[in-house]
C-alpha positions in Angstrom: 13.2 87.2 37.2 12.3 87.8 40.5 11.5 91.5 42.1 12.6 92.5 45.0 11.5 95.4 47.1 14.0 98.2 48.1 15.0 97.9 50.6 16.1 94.4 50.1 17.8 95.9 47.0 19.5 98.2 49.2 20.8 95.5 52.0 22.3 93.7 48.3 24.1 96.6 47.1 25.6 97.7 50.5 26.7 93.6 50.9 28.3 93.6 47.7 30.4 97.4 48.2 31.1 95.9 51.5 33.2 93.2 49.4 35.2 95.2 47.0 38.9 96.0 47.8 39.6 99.7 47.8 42.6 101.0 46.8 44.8 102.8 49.0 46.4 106.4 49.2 49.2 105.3 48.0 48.1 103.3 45.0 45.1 106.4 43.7 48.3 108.8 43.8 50.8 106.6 42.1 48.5 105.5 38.9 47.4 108.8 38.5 50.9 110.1 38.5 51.5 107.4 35.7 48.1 108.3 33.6 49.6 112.3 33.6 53.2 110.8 32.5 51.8 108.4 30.2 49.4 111.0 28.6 52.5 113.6 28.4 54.4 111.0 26.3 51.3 110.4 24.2 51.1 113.7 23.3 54.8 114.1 22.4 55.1 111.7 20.4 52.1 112.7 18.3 53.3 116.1 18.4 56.7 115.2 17.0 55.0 112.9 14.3 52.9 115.8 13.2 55.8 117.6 12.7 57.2 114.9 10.7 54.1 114.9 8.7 53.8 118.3 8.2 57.0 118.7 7.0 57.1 116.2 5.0 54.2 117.0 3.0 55.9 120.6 2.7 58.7 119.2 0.9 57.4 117.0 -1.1 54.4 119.8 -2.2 57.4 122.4 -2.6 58.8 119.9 -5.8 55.5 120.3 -7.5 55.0 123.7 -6.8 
């Protein structure tokens, strides 16, 4: 593989940033606003089948004991 020095490395890198597609304002704000809703449901819905579980378990524990 060839070396090269760095600041050739440097000119690479800033051609290849120069190249990606940033997203805008409005994009950032609206998937992070669907990661927090999407997390909120996660944890619901675990939180509710924990409580399922849990109680569950009770009852059937509370047969045999």
């Amino acid at each position: 593989m060839a070396r090269t020095n760095p600041l050739q490395f440097i000119n690479q890198v800033r051609a290849e940033t120069a190249k990606v597609v940033w997203p805008t304002r409005r994009e950032v704000l609206l998937t992070t606003g669907m990661v927090f809703v999407m997390a909120a449901l996660t944890a619901v819905f675990f939180a509710v089948v924990d409580i399922l579980i849990r109680q569950g378990l009770t009852g059937l524990l509370s047969l045999f004991g």
